[in-house]
N, C-alpha and C positions, 0 to 999 in steps of 0.2 A: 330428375327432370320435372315433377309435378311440382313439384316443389319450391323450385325456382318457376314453374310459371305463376304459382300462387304468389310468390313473392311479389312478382314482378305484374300480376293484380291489383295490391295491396297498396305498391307504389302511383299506380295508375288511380287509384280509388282516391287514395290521399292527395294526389295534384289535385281532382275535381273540387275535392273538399275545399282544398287550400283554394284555388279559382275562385268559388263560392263565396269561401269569406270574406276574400278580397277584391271583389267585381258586385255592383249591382247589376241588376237589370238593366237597368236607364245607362249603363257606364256600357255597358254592353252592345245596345242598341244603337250605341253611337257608333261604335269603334269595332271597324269592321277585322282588324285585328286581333278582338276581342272576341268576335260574333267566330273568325275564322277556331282559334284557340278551345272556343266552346266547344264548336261542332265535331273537331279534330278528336278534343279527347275522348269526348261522348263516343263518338264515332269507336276509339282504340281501346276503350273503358269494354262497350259489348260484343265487340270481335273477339276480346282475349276471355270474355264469359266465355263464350262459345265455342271458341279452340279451349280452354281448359274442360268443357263439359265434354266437347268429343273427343278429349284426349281420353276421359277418364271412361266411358263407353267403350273404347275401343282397347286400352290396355284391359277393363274388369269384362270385354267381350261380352258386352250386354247387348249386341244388336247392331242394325244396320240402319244408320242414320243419315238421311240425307242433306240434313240441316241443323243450324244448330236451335234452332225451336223445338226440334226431334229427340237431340243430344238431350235438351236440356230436362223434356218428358221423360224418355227415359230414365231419366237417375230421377225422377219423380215417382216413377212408375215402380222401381229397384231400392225405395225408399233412402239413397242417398242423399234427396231434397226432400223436405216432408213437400206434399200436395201443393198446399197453400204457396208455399215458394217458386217451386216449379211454376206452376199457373201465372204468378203475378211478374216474373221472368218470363215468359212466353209473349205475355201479352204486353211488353215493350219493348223487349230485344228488337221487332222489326223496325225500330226507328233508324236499324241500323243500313237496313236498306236501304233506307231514304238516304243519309248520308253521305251514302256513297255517289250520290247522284250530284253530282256538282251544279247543276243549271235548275234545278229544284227549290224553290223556296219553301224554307222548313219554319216554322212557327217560334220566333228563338225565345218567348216565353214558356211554352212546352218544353224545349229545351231545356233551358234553364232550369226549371221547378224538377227535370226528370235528377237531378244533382241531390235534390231534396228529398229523394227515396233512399238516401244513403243507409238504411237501414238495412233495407231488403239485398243490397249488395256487398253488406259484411254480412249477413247472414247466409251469404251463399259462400261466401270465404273460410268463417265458419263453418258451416256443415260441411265443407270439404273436408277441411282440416279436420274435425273429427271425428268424420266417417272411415277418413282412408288415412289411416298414422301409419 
């Protein structure tokens, strides 16, 4: 099961990417199709960080998490994320909140440039994968 949600991560990472190289900004802001497709995936990209971190909190029983900001400390805290990752995952996961808020106007340059952290979100791919083989 972890397994396939990692996968199914990876999949979700790599559409962004792929979005990314083939959307500008300006293509973006035009086309609210475009604007919708950003926020969506963004949107499904840090929901399944967050079920895959409190997946992994609650099968290694590391604690009672009420969110996935908590999920994500904990396996920071359990050195399954080193510090640095946890922290820097903490402090943009809540854009997920917003998202969810449909009548909300969200900033679709923030948006957009959060695509450009794609670093920090294979490294949490990564560090699953070879924390927990």
């Amino acid at each position: 099961m972890f397994k396939e949600r990692l996968k199914k991560l990876e999949e979700s990472l790599n559409l962004l990417k792929e979005f990314y190289n083939n959307y500008k900004l300006e293509d973006v802001k035009k086309d609210k199709i475009l604007q919708w497709a950003l926020k969506y995936g963004i949107y499904l990209w840090f929901t399944g960080v967050g079920e895959v971190a409190c997946g992994v909190v609650d099968e290694k029983k590391l604690g009672n998490a009420k969110n996935y900001k908590e999920c994500i400390a904990i396996l920071g805290d359990n050195n399954i994320l080193n510090k640095f990752l946890a922290e820097k995952l903490i402090s943009i996961i809540g854009i997920r909140d917003l998202l969810k808020r449909p009548f909300i106007e969200i900033d679709l340059e923030k948006l957009y440039t959060l695509i450009e952290k794609e670093e920090i979100y294979q490294d949490f791919i990564t560090s699953l994968k070879d924390k927990l083989k």
